[in-house]
N, C-alpha and C positions, 0 to 999 in steps of 0.2 A: 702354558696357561695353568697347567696343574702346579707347578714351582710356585707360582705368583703368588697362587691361592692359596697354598701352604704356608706360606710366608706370611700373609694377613691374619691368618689362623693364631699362627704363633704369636703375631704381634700384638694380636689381641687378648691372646691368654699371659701375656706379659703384662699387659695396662691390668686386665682382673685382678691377679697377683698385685701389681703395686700399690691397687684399689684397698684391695684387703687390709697390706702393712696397713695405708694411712687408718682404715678402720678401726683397727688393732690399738693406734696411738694414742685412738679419741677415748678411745674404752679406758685407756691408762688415766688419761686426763680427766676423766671421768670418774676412779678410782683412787687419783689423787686429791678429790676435791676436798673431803674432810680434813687435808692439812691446809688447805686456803680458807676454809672456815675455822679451825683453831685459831689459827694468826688474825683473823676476822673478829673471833669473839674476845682477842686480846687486845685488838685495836676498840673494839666497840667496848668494852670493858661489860661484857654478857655471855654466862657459860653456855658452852656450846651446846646443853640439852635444851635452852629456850630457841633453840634456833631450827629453825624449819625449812626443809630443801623441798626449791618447786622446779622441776628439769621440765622443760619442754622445748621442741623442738621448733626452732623460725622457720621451716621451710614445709613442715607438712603439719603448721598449727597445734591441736591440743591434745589431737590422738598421738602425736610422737611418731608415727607410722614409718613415716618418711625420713623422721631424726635415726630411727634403728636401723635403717636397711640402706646401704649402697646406693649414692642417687649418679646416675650415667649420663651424662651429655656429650653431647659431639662436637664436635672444635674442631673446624677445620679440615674434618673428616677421621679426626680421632678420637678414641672418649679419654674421655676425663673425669677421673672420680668426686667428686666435693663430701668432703666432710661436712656432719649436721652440726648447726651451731649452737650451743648451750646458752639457754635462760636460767639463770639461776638468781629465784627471789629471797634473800631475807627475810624471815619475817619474827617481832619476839610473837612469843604463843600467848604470852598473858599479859594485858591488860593494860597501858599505858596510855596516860596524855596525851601521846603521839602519836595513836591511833586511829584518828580521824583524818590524820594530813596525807596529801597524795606520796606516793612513791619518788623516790630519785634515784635514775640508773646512773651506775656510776660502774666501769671493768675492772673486775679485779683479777680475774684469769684469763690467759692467752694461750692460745696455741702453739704446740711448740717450734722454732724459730727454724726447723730442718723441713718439714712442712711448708715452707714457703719461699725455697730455693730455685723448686720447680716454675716454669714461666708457663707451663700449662694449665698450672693447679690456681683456681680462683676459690677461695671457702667462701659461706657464707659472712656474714657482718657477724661477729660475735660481742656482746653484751652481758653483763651482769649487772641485774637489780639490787640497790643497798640501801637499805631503808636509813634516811639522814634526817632526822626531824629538826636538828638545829638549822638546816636551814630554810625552815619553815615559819621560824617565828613569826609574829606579827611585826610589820616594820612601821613605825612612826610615817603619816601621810602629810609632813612637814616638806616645804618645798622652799626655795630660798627667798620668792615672791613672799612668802609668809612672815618671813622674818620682821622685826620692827625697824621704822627708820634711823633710831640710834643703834642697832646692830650694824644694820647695811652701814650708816656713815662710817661706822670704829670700823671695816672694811674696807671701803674705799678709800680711807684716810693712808693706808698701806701700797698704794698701788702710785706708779708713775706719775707723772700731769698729764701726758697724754691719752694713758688708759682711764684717768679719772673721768677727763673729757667722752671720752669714748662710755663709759659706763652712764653716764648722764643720758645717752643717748639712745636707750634702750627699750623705756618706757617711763611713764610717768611716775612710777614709784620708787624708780631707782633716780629719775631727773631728781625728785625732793629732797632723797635721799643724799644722793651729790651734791646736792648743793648748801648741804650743810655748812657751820662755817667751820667746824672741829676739821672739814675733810681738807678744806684748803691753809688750812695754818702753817704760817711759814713760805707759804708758795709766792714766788716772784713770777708776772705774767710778762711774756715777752709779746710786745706789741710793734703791729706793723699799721702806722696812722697814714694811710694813702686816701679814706675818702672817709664820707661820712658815714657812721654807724649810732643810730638811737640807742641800739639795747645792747651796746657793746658794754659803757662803762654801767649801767644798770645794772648788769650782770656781774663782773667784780664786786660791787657792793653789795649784791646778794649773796656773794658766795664769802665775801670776808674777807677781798685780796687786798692789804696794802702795799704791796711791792709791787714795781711797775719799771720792767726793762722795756724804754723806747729802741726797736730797733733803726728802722727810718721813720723820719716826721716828713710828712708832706700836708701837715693840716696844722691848723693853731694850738701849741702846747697848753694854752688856755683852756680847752678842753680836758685835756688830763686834768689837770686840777683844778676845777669846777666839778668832773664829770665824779671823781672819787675824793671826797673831802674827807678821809679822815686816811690819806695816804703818808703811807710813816718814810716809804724809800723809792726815787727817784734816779731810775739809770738812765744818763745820755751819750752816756761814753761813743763817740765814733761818731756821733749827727753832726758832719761837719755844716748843714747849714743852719744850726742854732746860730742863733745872733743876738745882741745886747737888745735891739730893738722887740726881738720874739720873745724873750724872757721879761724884759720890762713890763711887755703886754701881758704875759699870762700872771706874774706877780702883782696885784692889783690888791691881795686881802692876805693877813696873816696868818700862817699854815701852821700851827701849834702842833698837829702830830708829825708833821716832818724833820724825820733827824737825823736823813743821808743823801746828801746831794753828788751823784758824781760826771761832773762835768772833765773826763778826760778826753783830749784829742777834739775839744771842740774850739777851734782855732782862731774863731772870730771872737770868742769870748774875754772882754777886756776888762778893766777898771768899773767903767761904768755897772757893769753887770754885777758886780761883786757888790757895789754900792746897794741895790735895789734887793741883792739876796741877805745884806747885813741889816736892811732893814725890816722883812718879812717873815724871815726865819731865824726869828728868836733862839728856837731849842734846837736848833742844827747841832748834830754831834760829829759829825764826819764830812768833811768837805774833802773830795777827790779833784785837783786842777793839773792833773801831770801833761803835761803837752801844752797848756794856756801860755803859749809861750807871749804873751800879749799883757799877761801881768805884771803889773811894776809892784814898786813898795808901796803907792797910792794904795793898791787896791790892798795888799796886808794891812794898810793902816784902818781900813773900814771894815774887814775882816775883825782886826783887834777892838772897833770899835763897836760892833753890835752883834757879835758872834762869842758868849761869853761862854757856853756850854761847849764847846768846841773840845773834842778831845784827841780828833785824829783830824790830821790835813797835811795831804800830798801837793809839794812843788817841784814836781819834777819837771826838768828842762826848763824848768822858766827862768827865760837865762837875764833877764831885767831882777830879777829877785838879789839886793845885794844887801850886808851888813844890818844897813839902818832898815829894812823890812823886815827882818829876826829881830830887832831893839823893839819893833815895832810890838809884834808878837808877843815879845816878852816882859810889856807893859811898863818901858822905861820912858816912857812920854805918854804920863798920867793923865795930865794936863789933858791931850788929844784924844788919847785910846786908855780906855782900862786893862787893856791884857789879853791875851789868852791863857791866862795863866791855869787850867784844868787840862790842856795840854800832853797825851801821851804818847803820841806816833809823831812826829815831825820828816819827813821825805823829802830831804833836800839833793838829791840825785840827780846829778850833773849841774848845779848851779854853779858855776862856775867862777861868779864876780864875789861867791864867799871867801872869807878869811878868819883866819885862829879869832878875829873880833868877835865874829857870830856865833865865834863857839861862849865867848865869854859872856856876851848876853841873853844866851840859852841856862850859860848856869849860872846865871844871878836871879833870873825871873819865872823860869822853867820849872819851879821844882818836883813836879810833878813827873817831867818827861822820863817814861819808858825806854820807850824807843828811837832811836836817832840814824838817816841813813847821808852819810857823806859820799857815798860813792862816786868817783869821778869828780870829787872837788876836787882839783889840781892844787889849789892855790892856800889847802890847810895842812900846818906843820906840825911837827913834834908839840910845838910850843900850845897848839890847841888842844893840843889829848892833857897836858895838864889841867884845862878848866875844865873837862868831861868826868875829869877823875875826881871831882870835887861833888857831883851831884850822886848821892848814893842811891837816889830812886832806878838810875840809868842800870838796865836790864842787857840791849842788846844795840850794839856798835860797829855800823858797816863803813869799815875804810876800802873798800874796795876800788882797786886802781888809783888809790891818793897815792901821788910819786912822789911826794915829799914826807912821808910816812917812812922814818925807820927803827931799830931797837931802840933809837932814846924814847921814842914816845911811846915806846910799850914798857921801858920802864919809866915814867912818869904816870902809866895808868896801873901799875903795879904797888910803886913807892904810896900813891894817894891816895889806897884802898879803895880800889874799885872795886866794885860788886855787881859787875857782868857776868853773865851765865852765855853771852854768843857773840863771839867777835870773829867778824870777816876781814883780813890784809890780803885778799889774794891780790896776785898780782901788783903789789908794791916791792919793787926789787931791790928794796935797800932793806929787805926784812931777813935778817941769818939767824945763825942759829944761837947768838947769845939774843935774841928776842925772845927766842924760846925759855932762855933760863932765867927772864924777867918774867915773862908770864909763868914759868914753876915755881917763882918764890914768893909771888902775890894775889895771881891772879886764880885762886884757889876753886871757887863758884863755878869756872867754867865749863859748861854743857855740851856746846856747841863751837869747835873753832876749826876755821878754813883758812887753811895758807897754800894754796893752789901757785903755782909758778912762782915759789919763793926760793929763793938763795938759801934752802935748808938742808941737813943731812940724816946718817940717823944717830949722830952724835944729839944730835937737838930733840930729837923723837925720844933718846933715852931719858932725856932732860924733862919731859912733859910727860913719860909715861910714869916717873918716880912718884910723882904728887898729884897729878890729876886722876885720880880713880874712879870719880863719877862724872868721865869724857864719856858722850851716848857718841858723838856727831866729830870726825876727822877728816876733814877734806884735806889731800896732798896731790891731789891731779898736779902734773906735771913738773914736779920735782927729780930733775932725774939724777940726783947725788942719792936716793933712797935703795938701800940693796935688801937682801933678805934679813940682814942683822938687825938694821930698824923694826922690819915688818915682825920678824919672833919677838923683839920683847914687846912690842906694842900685842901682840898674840896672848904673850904673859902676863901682864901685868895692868890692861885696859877688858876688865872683863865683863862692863857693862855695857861695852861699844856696840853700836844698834846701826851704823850706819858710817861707812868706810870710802872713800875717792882714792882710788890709785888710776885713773887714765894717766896714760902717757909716762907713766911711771918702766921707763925701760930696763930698766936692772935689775928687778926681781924677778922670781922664778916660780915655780908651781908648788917649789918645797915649801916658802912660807905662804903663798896662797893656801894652804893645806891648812898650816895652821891657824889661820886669820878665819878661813870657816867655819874653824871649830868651836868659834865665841859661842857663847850659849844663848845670845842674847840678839847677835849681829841676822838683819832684817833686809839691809841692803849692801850691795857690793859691785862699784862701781869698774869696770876694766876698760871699759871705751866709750862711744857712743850709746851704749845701752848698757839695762843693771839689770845684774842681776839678784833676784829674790829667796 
C-alpha cells in the first residue's frame, strides 16, 4: 500500500513539473507580445507608442488573479494544468473618428502548437481585440425592393424566361417590374392551347410578346390571333392536326405585323391553305413548308402571287414541287403571278421531280437569291451549276448527295465566276481530286467547303491549300485516301482554319493531329461522333 502511495506522489509531482514548463511558455508568449504588436502597428499603419496593451485574464476576470497562478483540475482523476488565456486590446491613445465605434475582436496570437499535443491539456478559448473601424462605417439602408422599376426591368431583362416568370412572381413590385416590355424583348412563348384561358393572351400583350411557339393545339388557332394582334412570328411546326379548314377559320382579317410563318411537318396542309395565307399575309417574309408534302406548284403559284416580300421559304420534301413551281417563283408567268422576286434562301431539299430547268429559272428571275439548297436532288447535273454560276448574288451552294454532280460542274462554277463563299458536295462520288483544282483556280471566296466521302486525296488538299487561305471550315469526314502528308500541309499553310472534319478519316496519325492543333485559330476538331473544342 505504501508503494501505491509513493507512486501517486511521484505522479503527481510530475503533472506540477509539466504544470510549471506549460506556465513557463505562456510567460514567453507573453514576453513575446511586443513583436506581434510591431507587425500590428505595421499592418495598421500606427507607431507602436500609440498603442496600448490591456492583458487580462478570461478565466479569473479583471483582477488577473487566476490568469497569474496555476489553475488545477482533475480529469478523470488526474490533474491538468490549463493555461490563462490572454486579452489583448488595441487601442490608439489619441483621438480619432473611430473612437466612438464599438470594438472588433479579431486573434492575432496563438499558443504555441507543442502545447496542444497533449490530449489532456484543454486551454482556455484565446482571443485578441483589434480595434477595425473600417468596418464600421455607415452602410447605405438601400434594399433591392427599393430600387426603381426601370432598374429592376434592365435586370430581369438578363435572366432566363423561366426565372423572368419566376421573378414576376414574388410580389407586386417586382410583378410590374417584369412585366415590363424592355424585359421580354425578343422572347418567343411556347404555348400549350389544351383549354380555355382568359388572361393568357392578355398577358403576352402586356408584357410585349410577339413571338408565339404553338406547341400542341387543342383549341381554335383563332384565338392566337385575335388574342395577340400585333403578333410578328408564328410557330406550328409539328401540329400535325392543323388543317386548311383551321387556318382558313382563324385567317378572317389581315395580319400586317406578321412576317414568319412556319408551318413545317404539318401534313394536312395543302394548296388551299397557301391560298388564304397569300391573301392575308401581305408582309410575310419567311414562310417555313418543309414536310407539306401536300403542295403542288398550284400552291407556289399563289405564293408568287400575293406573297411579294417573301425573302426566305423552305420546300423541303415536297415532292409535288416540280420545274414550272420554281418558273412560278421566279415570275416567268407575269401574266398570273408577279414573282418572288426579293427572294434569298430558297430550300429545295429532296425535291426530287427538279431539274438543271429549275436551276435556269432561278437564275433568270432570282436575282437576288443568296442562298440555294439542292440537296438530294438526284435529277440535277453538271449542266445546272452552269446557270448557278451566272448569278453573282449566290453566296452559299448545297449539292449534297446530288449523284449526278461531278468535277465538270465544279468547273463550270469556277470558269463563270462564281462568288460563293460555302459549297457542300459531300457525298457525290464523282467528285476527285481534279475538282479540287477547279475549285483552286476560281473558286477564290471560299469560306466554307465540305467534301465528306469524296473520291479525294491529299494530292487535292495540296491543290486547295495553295490558294485558298481564307478557308475558316474543311470538312473531309470520311475520305480515307487522306494520310498525314495532306493533314501537314493543310497544318501549313490553311492558318485561319477554325473548324476541321476528319471522322472516319483512317490513315492519319497523331503526328499531324499534332499539328492541325496547333492552328491558332482552329475552335473545332472533329474525330468521331463527337468534337472536340
Amino acid at each position: 500500500m505504501r508503494v501505491k502511495s509513493r507512486g501517486k506522489e511521484r505522479e503527481l509531482v510530475r503533472e506540477d513539473e509539466r504544470g510549471k514548463e506549460r506556465t513557463k511558455l505562456v510567460e514567453r508568449e507573453r514576453l513575446n507580445l511586443p513583436r506581434s504588436l510591431k507587425q500590428l502597428s505595421e499592418n495598421l499603419k500606427m507607431p507602436p507608442a500609440e498603442l496600448r496593451i490591456n492583458t487580462e485574464s478570461r478565466a479569473g476576470g479583471k483582477d488577473g488573479k487566476r490568469g497569474e497562478q496555476d489553475e488545477y483540475r482533475r480529469v478523470k482523476g488526474r490533474r491538468a494544468t490549463v493555461a490563462p488565456s490572454l486579452d489583448c486590446r488595441v487601442k490608439p491613445l489619441s483621438q480619432s473618428p473611430w473612437s466612438a465605434m464599438e470594438e472588433t475582436q479579431v486573434g492575432f496570437t496563438e499558443l504555441p502548437a507543442a502545447m496542444f499535443h497533449r490530449p489532456h491539456y484543454r486551454p482556455y478559448h484565446t482571443t485578441t481585440h483589434l480595434y477595425q473601424p473600417h468596418l464600421h462605417l455607415t452602410r447605405s439602408g438601400t434594399h433591392v425592393s427599393s430600387l426603381y422599376p426601370e432598374i429592376l426591368a434592365l435586370i430581369f431583362s438578363h435572366l432566363e424566361v423561366r426565372d423572368k416568370g419566376r421573378a414576376a412572381q414574388v410580389c407586386v413590385a417586382w410583378r410590374d417590374a417584369a412585366y415590363h416590355k424592355s424585359v421580354w424583348r425578343g422572347v418567343e412563348a411556347k404555348l400549350h392551347l389544351r383549354r380555355a384561358n382568359s388572361s393568357l393572351f392578355a398577358s403576352l400583350v402586356r408584357r410585349g410578346i410577339r413571338k408565339v411557339q404553338v406547341l400542341s393545339l387543342r383549341r381554335s388557332l383563332r384565338d392566337v390571333l385575335l388574342g395577340v394582334p400585333n403578333l410578328e412570328s408564328l410557330n406550328l411546326s409539328g401540329c400535325y392536326n392543323v388543317t386548311d379548314v383551321g387556318l382558313s377559320h382563324a385567317l378572317v382579317v389581315e395580319l400586317p405585323c406578321l412576317t414568319v410563318l412556319n408551318l413545317s411537318l404539318c401534313k394536312q396542309v395543302t394548296d388551299n391553305c397557301l391560298g388564304r395565307i397569300a391573301q392575308y399575309l401581305k408582309n410575310l417574309e419567311v414562310l417555313e413548308l418543309g414536310g407539306c408534302c401536300n403542295v403542288t406548284n398550284t400552291g407556289l403559284l399563289l405564293i408568287a402571287w400575293g406573297l411579294y416580300k417573301l425573302k426566305r421559304l423552305n420546300l423541303r420534301s415536297c415532292w409535288h414541287v416540280s420545274d414550272q413551281g420554281i418558273g412560278h417563283l421566279a415570275g416567268l408567268n407575269a401574266e398570273a403571278a408577279r414573282g418572288n422576286l426579293s427572294l434569298e434562301y430558297l430550300g429545295l431539299q429532296d425535291c426530287q421531280r427538279l431539274t438543271d430547268e429549275a436551276l435556269k429559272h432561278a437564275s433568270v428571275g432570282l436575282a437576288e437569291l443568296k442562298s440555294i439548297n439542292l440537296s438530294f436532288c438526284v435529277s440535277i447535273s453538271d449542266s445546272g451549276l452552269k446557270h448557278l454560276a451566272k448569278m453573282m448574288s449566290l453566296r452559299e451552294l448545297n449539292l449534297r448527295s446530288c449523284d449526278n454532280i461531278s468535277d465538270i460542274g465544279m468547273a463550270y462554277l469556277a470558269e463563270g465566276g462564281s462568288r460563293i463563299t460555302s459549297l457542300d458536295v459531300s457525298f457525290c462520288d464523282k467528285i476527285s481530286d481534279q475538282a479540287l483544282v477547279h475549285v483552286s483556280q476560281g473558286l477564290f471566296n471560299l469560306r466554307s467547303l465540305s467534301l465528306n466521302a469524296c473520291q479525294i486525296s491529299d494530292e487535292g488538299l495540296c491543290r486547295i491549300a495553295r490558294t485558298l487561305h481564307d478557308l475558316e471550315t474543311l470538312n473531309v469526314g470520311q475520305c480515307n485516301c487522306i494520310t498525314d502528308k495532306g493533314l501537314t500541309i493543310i497544318a501549313d499553310s490553311l492558318k485561319n482554319l477554325r473548324c476541321i472534319d476528319l471522322y472516319g478519316c483512317t490513315r492519319i496519325t497523331t503526328l499531324s493531329l499534332e499539328r492541325i492543333m496547333k492552328l491558332p485559330q482552329l475552335s473545332t476538331l472533329n474525330l468521331g461522333l463527337w468534337h472536340i473544342r
